[in-house]
C-alpha positions as CSV (number, residue, x, y, z in Angstrom):
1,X,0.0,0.0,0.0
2,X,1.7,3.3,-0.9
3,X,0.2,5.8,1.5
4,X,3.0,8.2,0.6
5,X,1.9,8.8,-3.4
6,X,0.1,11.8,-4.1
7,X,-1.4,10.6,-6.6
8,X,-0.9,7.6,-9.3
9,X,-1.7,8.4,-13.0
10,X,-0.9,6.8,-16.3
11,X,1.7,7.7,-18.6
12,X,-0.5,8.2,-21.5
13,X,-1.0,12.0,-20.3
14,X,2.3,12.5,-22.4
15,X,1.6,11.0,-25.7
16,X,0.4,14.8,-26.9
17,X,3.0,17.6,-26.8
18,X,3.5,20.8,-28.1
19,X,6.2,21.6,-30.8
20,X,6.6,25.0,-29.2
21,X,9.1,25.1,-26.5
22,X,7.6,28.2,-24.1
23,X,10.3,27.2,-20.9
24,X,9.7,30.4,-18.9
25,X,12.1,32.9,-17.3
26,X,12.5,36.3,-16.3
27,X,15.7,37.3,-18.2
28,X,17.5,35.0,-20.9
29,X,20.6,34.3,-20.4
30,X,23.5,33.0,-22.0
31,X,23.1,29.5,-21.5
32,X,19.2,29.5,-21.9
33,X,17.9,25.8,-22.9
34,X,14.9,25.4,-25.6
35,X,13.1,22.4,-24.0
36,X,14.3,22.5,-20.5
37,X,13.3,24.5,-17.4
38,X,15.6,27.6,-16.9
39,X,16.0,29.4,-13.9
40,X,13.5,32.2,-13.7
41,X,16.8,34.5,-12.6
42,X,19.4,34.2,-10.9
43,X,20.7,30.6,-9.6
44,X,19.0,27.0,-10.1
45,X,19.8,24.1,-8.1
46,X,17.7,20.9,-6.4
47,X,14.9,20.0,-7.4
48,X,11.9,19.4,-4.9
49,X,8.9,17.1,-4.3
50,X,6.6,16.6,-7.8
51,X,2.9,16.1,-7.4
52,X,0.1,15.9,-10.1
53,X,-3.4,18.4,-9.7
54,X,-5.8,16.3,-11.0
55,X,-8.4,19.4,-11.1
56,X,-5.7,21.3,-13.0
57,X,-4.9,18.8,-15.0
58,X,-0.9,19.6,-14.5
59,X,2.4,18.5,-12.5
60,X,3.6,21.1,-9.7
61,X,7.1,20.9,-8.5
62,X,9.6,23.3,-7.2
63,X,13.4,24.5,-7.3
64,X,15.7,26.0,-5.1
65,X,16.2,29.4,-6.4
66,X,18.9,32.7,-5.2
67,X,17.5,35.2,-6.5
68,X,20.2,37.0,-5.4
69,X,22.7,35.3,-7.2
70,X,23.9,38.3,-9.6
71,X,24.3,40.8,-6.8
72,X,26.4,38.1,-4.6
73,X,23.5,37.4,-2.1
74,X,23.2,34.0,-0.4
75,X,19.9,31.7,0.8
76,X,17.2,30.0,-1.6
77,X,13.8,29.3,-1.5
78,X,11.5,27.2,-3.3
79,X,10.3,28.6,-6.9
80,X,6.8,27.2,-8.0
81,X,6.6,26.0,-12.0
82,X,3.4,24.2,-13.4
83,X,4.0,21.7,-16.7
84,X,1.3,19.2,-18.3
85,X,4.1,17.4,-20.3
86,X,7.7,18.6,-19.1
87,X,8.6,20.2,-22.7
88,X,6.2,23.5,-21.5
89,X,7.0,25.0,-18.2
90,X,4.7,28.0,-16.4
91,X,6.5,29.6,-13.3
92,X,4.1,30.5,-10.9
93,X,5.9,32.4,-8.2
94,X,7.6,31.9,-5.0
95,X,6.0,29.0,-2.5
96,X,8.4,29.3,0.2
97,X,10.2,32.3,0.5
98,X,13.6,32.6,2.2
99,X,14.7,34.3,5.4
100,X,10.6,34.9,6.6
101,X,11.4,33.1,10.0
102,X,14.1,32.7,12.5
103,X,15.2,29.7,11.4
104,X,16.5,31.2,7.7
105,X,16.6,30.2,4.2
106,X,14.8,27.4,2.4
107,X,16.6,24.2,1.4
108,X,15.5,20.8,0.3
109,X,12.9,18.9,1.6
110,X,9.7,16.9,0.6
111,X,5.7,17.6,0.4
112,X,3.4,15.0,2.1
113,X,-0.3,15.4,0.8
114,X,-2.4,15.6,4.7
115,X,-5.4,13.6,2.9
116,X,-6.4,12.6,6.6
117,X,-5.7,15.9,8.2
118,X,-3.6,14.2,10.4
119,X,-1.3,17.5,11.4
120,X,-4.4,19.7,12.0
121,X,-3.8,22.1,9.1
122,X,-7.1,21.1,7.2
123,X,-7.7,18.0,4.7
124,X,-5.7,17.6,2.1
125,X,-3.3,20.8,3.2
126,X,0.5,20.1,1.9
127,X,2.9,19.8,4.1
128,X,6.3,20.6,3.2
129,X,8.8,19.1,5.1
130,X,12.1,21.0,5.0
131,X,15.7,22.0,5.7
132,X,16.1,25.5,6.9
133,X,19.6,27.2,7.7
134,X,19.7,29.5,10.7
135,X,21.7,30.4,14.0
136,X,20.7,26.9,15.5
137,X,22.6,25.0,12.0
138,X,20.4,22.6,10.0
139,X,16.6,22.1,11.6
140,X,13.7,20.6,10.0
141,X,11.1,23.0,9.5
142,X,7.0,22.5,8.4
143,X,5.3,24.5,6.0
144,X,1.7,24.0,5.1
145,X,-0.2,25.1,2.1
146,X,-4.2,25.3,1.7
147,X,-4.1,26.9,-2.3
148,X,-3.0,23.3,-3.6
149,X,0.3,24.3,-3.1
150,X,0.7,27.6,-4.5
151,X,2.0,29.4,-1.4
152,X,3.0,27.9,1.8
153,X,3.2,29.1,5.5
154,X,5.1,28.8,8.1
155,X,4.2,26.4,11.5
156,X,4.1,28.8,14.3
157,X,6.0,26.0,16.2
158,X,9.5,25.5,13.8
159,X,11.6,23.8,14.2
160,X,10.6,20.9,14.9
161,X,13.7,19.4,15.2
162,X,17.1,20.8,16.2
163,X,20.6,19.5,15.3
164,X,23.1,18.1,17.8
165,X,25.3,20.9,16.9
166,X,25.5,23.4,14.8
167,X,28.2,22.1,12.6
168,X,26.2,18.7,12.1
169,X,24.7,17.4,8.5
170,X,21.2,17.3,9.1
171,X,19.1,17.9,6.0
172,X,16.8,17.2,3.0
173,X,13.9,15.5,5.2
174,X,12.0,12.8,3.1
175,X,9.4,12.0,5.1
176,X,6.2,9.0,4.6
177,X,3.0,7.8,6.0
178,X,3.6,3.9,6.6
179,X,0.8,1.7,9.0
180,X,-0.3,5.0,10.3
181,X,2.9,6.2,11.6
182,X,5.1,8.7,9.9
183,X,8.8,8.6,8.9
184,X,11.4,10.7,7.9
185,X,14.7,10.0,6.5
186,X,17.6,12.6,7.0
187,X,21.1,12.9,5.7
188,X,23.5,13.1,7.8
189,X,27.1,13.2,6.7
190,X,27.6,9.6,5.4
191,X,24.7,8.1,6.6
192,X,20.5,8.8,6.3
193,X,18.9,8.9,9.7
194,X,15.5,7.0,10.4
195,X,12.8,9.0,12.4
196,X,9.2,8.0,13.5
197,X,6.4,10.1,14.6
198,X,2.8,9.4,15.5
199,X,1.5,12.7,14.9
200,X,4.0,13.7,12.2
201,X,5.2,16.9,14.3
202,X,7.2,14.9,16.9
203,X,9.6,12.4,15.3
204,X,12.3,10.4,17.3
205,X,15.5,8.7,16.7
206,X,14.8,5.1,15.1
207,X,17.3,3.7,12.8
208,X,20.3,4.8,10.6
209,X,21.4,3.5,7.8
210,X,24.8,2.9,6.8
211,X,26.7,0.1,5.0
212,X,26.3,0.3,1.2
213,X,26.2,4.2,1.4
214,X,28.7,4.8,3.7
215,X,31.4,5.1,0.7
216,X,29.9,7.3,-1.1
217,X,31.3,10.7,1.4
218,X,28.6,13.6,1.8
219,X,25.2,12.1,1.2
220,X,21.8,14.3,0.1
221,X,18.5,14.0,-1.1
222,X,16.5,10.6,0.1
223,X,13.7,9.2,-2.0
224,X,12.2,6.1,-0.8
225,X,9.7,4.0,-3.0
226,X,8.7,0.4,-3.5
227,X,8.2,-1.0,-6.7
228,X,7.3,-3.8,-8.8
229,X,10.2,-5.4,-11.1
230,X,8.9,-5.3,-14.5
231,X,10.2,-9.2,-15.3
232,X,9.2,-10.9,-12.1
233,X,6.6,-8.4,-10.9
234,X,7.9,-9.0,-7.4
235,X,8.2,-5.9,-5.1
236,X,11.4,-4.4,-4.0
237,X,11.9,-0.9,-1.8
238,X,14.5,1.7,-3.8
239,X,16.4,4.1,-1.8
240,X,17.9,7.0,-4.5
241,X,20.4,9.8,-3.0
242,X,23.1,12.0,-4.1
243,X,26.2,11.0,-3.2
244,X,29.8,11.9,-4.2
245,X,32.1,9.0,-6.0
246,X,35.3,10.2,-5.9
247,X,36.0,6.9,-4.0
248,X,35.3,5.0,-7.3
249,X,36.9,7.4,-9.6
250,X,33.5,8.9,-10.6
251,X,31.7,12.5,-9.6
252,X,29.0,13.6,-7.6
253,X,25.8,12.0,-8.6
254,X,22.6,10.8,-8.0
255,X,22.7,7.1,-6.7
256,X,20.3,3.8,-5.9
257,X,20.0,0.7,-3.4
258,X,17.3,-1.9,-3.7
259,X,16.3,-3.3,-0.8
260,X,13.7,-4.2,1.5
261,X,11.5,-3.0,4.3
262,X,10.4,-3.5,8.2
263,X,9.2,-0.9,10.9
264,X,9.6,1.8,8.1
265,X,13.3,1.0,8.1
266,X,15.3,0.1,4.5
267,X,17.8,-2.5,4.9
268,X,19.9,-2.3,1.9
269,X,20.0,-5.2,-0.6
270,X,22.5,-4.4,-3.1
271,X,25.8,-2.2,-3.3
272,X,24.9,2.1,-4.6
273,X,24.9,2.2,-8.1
274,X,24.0,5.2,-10.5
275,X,21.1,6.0,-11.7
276,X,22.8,8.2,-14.2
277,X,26.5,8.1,-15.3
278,X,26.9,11.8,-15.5
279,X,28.4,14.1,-13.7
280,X,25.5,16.3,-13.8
281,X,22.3,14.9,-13.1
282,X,21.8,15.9,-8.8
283,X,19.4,17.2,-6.5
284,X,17.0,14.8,-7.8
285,X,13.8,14.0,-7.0
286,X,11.2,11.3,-8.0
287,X,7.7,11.0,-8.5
288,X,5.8,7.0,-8.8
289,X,3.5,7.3,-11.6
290,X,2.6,3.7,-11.1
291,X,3.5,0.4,-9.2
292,X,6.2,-0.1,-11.6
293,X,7.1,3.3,-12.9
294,X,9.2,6.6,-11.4
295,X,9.1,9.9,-12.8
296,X,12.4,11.6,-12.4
297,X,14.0,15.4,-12.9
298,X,17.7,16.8,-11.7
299,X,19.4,19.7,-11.6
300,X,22.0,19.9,-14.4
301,X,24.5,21.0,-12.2
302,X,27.5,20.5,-9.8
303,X,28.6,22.2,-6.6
304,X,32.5,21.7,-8.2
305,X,32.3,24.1,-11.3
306,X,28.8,25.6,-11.2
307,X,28.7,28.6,-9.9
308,X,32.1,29.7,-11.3
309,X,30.5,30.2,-15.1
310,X,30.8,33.1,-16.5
311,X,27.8,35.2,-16.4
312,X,26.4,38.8,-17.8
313,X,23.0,38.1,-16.5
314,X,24.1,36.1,-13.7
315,X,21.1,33.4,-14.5
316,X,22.5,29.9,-14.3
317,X,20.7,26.7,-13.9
318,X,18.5,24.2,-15.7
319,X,16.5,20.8,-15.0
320,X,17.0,17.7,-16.7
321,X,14.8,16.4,-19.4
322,X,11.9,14.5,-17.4
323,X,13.0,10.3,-17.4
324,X,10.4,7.1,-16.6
325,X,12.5,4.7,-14.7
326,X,12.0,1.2,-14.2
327,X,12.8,-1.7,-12.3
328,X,14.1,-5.1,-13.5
329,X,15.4,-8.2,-11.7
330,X,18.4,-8.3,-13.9
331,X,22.7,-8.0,-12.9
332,X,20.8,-7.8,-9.1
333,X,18.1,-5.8,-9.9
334,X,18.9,-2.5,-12.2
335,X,16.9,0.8,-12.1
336,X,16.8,1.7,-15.9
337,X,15.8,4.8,-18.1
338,X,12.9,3.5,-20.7
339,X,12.9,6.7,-22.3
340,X,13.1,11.1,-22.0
341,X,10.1,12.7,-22.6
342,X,10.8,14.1,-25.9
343,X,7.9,12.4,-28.1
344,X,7.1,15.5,-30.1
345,X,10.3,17.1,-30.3
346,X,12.6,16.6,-32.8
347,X,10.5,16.0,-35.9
348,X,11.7,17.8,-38.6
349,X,14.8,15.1,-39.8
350,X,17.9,17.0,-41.2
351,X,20.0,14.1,-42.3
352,X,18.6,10.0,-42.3
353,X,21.7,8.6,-43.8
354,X,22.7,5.1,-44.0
355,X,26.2,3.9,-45.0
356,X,27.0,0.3,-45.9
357,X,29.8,-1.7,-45.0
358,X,31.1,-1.3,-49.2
359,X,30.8,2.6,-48.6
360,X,32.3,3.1,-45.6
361,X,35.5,1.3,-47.2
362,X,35.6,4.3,-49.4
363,X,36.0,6.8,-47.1
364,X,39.6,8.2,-46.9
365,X,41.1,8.5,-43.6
366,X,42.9,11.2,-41.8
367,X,46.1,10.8,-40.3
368,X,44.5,9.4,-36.8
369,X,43.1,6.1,-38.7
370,X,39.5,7.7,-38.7
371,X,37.0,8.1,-41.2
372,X,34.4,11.5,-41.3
373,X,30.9,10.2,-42.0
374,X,29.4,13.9,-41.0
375,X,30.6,17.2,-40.2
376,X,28.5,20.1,-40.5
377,X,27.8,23.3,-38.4
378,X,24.1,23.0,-37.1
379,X,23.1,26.6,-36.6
380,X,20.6,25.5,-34.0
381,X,20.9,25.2,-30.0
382,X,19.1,22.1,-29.9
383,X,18.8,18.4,-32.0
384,X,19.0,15.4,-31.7
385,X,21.6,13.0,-33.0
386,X,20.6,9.0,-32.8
387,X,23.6,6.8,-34.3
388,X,22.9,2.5,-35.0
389,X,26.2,0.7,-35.3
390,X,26.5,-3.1,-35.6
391,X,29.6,-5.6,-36.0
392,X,29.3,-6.9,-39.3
393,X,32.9,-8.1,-40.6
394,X,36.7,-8.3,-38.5
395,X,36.8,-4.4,-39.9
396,X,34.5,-3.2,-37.3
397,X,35.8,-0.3,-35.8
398,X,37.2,-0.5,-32.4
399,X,36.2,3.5,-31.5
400,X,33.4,5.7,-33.0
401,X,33.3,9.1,-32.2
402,X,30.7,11.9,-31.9
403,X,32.1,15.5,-31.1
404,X,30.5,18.7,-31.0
405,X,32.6,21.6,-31.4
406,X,31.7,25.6,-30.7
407,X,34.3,28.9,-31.0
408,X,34.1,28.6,-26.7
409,X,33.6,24.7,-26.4
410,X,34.0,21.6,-27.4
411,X,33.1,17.9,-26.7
412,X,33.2,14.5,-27.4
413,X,31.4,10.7,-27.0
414,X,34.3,8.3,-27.7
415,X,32.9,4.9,-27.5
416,X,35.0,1.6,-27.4
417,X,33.6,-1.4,-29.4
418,X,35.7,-4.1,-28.0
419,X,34.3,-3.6,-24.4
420,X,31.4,-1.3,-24.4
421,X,33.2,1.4,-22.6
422,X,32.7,5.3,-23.4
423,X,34.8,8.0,-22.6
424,X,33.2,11.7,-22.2
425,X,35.2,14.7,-23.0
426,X,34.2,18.2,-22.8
427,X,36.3,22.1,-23.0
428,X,34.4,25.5,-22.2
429,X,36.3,28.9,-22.2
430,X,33.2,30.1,-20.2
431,X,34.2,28.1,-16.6
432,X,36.5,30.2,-14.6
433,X,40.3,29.6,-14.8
434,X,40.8,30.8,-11.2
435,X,40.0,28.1,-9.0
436,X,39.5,24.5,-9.4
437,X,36.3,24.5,-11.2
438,X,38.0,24.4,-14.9
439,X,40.3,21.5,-13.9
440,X,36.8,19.4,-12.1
441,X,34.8,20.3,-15.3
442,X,37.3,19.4,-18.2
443,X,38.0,16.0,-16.4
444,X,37.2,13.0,-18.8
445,X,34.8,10.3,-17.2
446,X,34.5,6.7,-18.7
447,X,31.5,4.9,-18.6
448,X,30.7,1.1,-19.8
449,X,26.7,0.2,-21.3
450,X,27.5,-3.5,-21.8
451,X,27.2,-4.0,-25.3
452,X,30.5,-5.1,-27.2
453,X,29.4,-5.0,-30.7
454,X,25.9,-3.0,-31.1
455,X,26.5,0.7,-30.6
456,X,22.9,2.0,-30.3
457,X,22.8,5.5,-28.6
458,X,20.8,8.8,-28.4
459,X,22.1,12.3,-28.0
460,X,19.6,15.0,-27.2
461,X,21.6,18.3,-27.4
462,X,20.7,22.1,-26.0
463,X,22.2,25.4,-25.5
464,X,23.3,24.4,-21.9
465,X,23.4,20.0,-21.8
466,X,23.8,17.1,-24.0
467,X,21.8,14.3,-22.6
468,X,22.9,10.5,-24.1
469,X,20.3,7.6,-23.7
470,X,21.0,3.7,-24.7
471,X,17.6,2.6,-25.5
472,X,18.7,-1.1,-25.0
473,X,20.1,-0.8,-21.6
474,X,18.5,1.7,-20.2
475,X,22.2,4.0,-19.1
476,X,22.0,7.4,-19.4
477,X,24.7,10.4,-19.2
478,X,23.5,13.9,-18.4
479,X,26.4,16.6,-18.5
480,X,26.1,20.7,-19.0
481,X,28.0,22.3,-21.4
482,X,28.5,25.9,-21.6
483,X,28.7,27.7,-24.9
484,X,27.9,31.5,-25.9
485,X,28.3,30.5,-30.0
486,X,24.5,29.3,-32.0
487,X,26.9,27.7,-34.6
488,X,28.0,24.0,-33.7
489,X,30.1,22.1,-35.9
490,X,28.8,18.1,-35.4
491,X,31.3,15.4,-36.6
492,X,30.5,11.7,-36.8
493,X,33.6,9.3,-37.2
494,X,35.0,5.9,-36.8
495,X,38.3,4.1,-37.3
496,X,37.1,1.0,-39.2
497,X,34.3,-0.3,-41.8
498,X,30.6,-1.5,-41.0
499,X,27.1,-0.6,-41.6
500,X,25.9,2.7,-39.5
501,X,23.2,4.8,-39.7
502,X,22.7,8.0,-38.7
503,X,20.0,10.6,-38.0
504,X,19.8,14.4,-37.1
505,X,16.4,15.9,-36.0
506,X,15.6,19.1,-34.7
């Protein structure tokens, strides 16, 4: 029984979209995205609890939003946007504002809908459950909203709980009515903190969770769901988190556990893996659509590079493309991407191009070994590139290339045939040189989708990300890019013969 949905609805609301792509904000800036939510102004980061109005027909959710970001003030709050199919995006003010109580500015947290009026507030008030940072450090803080989540106000007694210092990690509350008690899960330092309550004011000390998190250094942002796998049907508990993976040679990201459940407590299952390779897909949060489907948005971001971009407008920031994530019982049970919600975008095909093996033998190499099958400037901010690759003869190349190149930027997917690996590659003039933010973000990060001799990959390009999909498997890799130039030079190449085809769309 999941008590803690707000509400469950098919996926067929998406199957209609609009071509136009009306993403909202106050001021454009540089880095402005076409089909992705912008920052309204100033500075975007974690993304916060997703509901759907089924009067309004529409998803809510919120951001964390300075405001102040251009004029070097500190504190966010939670920005309000409306979308009916995560292509469109309405903002519709500020729910939670910052420094309005003693206890300070507005960080992450989670909404619980009060269907029972269980906290006294009025049936079916949201309650948001959230960080705040004051004097007293990190306390967890109730807000309440009666306008369906429009505005929210403040609980005349916050906080409602109190660090054990002021130095301690104690934040991003996810909290979850289970057998008529409440729980909250809390990050704290390398570890998530287990809390019960009966009245869902007063929680105490249960349970923390450690083991196959424990690695993983500063942990953030709990979601807890249980799901269905969609092979065996059998229901499994999924803990997701941002994490840092420096540990395992990889970046800060957003992570998963499969487990199980008892008392409201997740015992972990299975070791953390990611549920996207990226290094910038954090401050996640997930939605369950139904018993065997998760919604999922992230801020296109990370703390090591960005807010050292170089800004006129000083507006920085941008969600994810929306994902539908699944569970199978596979390699120990694997959280997968089925797809980006991207349906009508993208019709209008520049190039379809198919080149067979006998043609691709024709094609002159450079100096390097590889062959050009396509380089042209694109003109436009955003397309899509799909590429279908598949070992035909002993000449199959061992690396195929896509690269993107701008005046201020450049980068490129360098996959490995002979053991499904992928490096990622990326340059930007427009990260500042004085600290370490240029070295974190020009970093190469290798990857591996499992597929030795198939390459079978999606790019979805915009002004400010390139977001790659493997249909078959299910990996993603979400990374910004930062580039001031319109006119991007897209080269596909390989170092061998085979069959490939090849489409552009924008």
């Amino acid at each position: 029984m999941k008590k803690f949905l707000f509400f469950s609805i098919l996926l067929t609301t998406f199957c209609c979209f609009d071509n136009m792509y009306s993403v909202s904000a106050n001021n454009i800036s540089e880095y402005h995205q076409n089909y992705h939510l912008n920052a309204k102004s100033g500075f975007m980061n974690d993304i916060q609890s997703i509901f759907y109005d089924q009067n309004a027909k529409e998803y809510r959710l919120y951001y964390l939003h300075n405001k102040d970001f251009k004029l070097g003030g500190n504190g966010t709050e939670w920005e309000s946007v409306t979308t009916k199919d995560f292509i469109n995006f309405t903002n519709s003010g500020t729910a939670i504002e910052k420094y309005k109580t003693s206890s300070g500015d507005i960080a992450s947290g989670t909404v619980y809908k009060d269907t029972e009026n269980n906290l006294g507030f009025g049936k079916n008030a949201l309650i948001s459950y959230v960080t705040s940072y004051g004097n007293e450090g990190q306390t967890q803080n109730i807000w309440y909203s009666l306008d369906n989540g429009k505005t929210y106000k403040s609980y005349e007694n916050n906080p409602i709980m109190k660090p054990s210092s002021k130095e301690a990690n104690f934040r991003d509350p996810y909290v979850f009515k289970r057998n008529n008690m409440f729980y909250m899960y809390l990050a704290e330092g390398n570890k998530f903190g287990v809390y019960q309550s009966k009245d869902g004011k007063h929680f105490d000390y249960k349970s923390g969770i450690y083991d196959q998190v424990d690695h993983l250094g500063l942990l953030e942002c709990p979601n807890l769901f249980e799901i269905k796998t969609t092979d065996t049907h059998e229901k499994k508990w999924v803990l997701l988190f941002g994490a840092n993976g420096y540990e395992r040679n990889e970046t800060t990201g957003t992570y998963y556990v499969v487990g199980s459940m008892i008392d409201g407590v997740f015992t972990p299952e299975t070791d953390a893996r990611r549920v996207d390779d990226g290094s910038d897909f954090y401050g996640a949060k997930f939605m369950q659509t139904s018993d065997s489907q998760l919604l999922g948005l992230a801020w296109l971001g990370s703390w090591d590079y960005s807010k050292q971009i170089k800004t006129n407008t000083g507006n920085l920031g941008s969600m994810s493309l929306a994902r539908i994530l699944t569970l199978t019982s596979e390699s120990n049970y694997k959280l997968r991407t089925s797809n980006f919600f991207t349906s009508n975008l993208f019709q209008n095909k520049l190039v379809n191009k198919t080149i067979s093996l006998e043609n691709s033998k024709k094609i002159v190499p450079n100096q390097e070994g590889y062959k050009t099958l396509y380089s042209q400037y694109m003109n436009d901010k955003s397309f899509a590139v799909t590429l279908n690759a598949k070992k035909s003869t002993v000449e199959f190349p061992t690396h195929i290339h896509i690269e993107l190149e701008n005046d201020d930027s450049y980068f490129k997917f360098d996959y490995d045939t002979t053991n499904g690996y992928y490096m990622i590659t990326r340059t930007s003039n427009n990260v500042s040189v004085d600290s370490d933010a240029k070295v974190h973000y020009e970093k190469s990060h290798v990857a591996n989708v499992i597929s030795y001799d198939n390459l079978n990959v999606k790019l979805f390009v915009d002004n400010g990300s390139i977001e790659i999909l493997f249909p078959e498997t299910g990996e993603t890799y979400s990374l910004a890019k930062f580039t001031k130039n319109e006119n991007s030079k897209l080269s596909i190449k390989m170092n061998g013969n085979t069959d490939i085809k090849y489409t552009i769309s924008k």
